[in-house]
C-alpha positions, 0 to 999 in steps of 0.5 A: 321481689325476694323469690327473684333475688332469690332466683338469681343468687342462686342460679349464679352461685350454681352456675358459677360452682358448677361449670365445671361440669356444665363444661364437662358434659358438653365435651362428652355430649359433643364428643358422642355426637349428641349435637347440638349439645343443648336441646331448646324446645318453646314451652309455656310459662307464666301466664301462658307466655312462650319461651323457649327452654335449655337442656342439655341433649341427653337423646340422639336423634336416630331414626328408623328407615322410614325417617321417623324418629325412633322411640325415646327408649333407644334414643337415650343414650348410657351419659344421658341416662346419667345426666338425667338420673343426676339432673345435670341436663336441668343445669342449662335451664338456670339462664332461663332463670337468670333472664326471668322466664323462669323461677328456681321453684314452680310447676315444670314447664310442659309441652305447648301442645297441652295448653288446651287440653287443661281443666281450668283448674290444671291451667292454673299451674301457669299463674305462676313461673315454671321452676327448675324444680316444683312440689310435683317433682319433690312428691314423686316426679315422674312416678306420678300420674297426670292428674296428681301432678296437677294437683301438687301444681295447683296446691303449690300455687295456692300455698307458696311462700318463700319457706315452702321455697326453701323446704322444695330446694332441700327436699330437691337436693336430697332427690337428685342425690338418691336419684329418685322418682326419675322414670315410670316403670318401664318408660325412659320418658313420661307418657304424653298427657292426652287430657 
């Protein structure tokens, strides 16, 4: 019960500091044609339960002359490099806290496609509510292999509490600031995980 008043105090304490912003970056998104402004994609949250979760659109959706989507590296365009290297894209995903298919704090929330490709320790990642932000993503982010996340995952699982909350808001704070740990070297996105 204090993770979720915690989770919704803050979700409307950001959202209403920052709109601003959120309004801001969806005139420029709209503005470069990046449309629809928020990009919803059905992810796998507690327990396995489907939702569906928002960003903001930080790709374009350019295809080659066969039809096929081109790679995401192209895709990515210079504002939403910017909104991702400042996690201003992650700001939609606070109504999925607000409805409760999310926490501020837990394992990102990945592809439905991987659900079986899990150990059964991996999949324990989804004993728990996805977060905005998690253990893995204070530890390294997207610089971190497959299995390493998992491992942060599953540690997280294990040992939260309500203060191991707070230190991951903090240390989420100071990342977003020093834009940290955003890419792998070389890649705009994470390589898939192939289990």
């Amino acid at each position: 019960m204090i993770k979720r008043a915690m989770d919704i105090i803050i979700s409307l304490i950001t959202l209403s500091l920052l709109f601003p912003v959120i309004l801001f970056t969806a005139i420029i998104l709209f503005s470069l044609k990046c449309r629809p402004v928020l990009f919803k994609q059905p992810r796998p949250g507690l327990n396995n339960q489907v939702f569906n979760m928002y960003k903001f659109r930080s790709m374009n959706d350019m295809k080659d002359n066969k039809g096929e989507l081109l790679p995401d590296s192209e895709r990515l365009t210079p504002f939403g490099k910017f909104i991702r290297n400042t996690s201003i894209d992650e700001l939609p995903g606070l109504w999925s806290v607000l409805k409760g298919d999310m926490s501020i704090v837990g394992p990102r929330p990945l592809l439905v496609e991987y659900l079986p490709l899990y150990t059964t320790e991996q999949a324990r990642r989804h004993n728990v509510k996805p977060g905005i932000t998690g253990w893995a993503q204070v530890n390294g982010r997207n610089t971190l292999s497959w299995e390493e996340k998992f491992t942060f995952d599953v540690w997280y699982v294990d040992n939260r509490t309500f203060w191991l909350d707070i230190k991951i808001i903090f240390m989420t704070i100071k990342k977003v600031f020093a834009q940290a740990d955003i890419n792998v070297s070389g890649e705009a996105t994470m390589t898939k995980f192939k289990g």
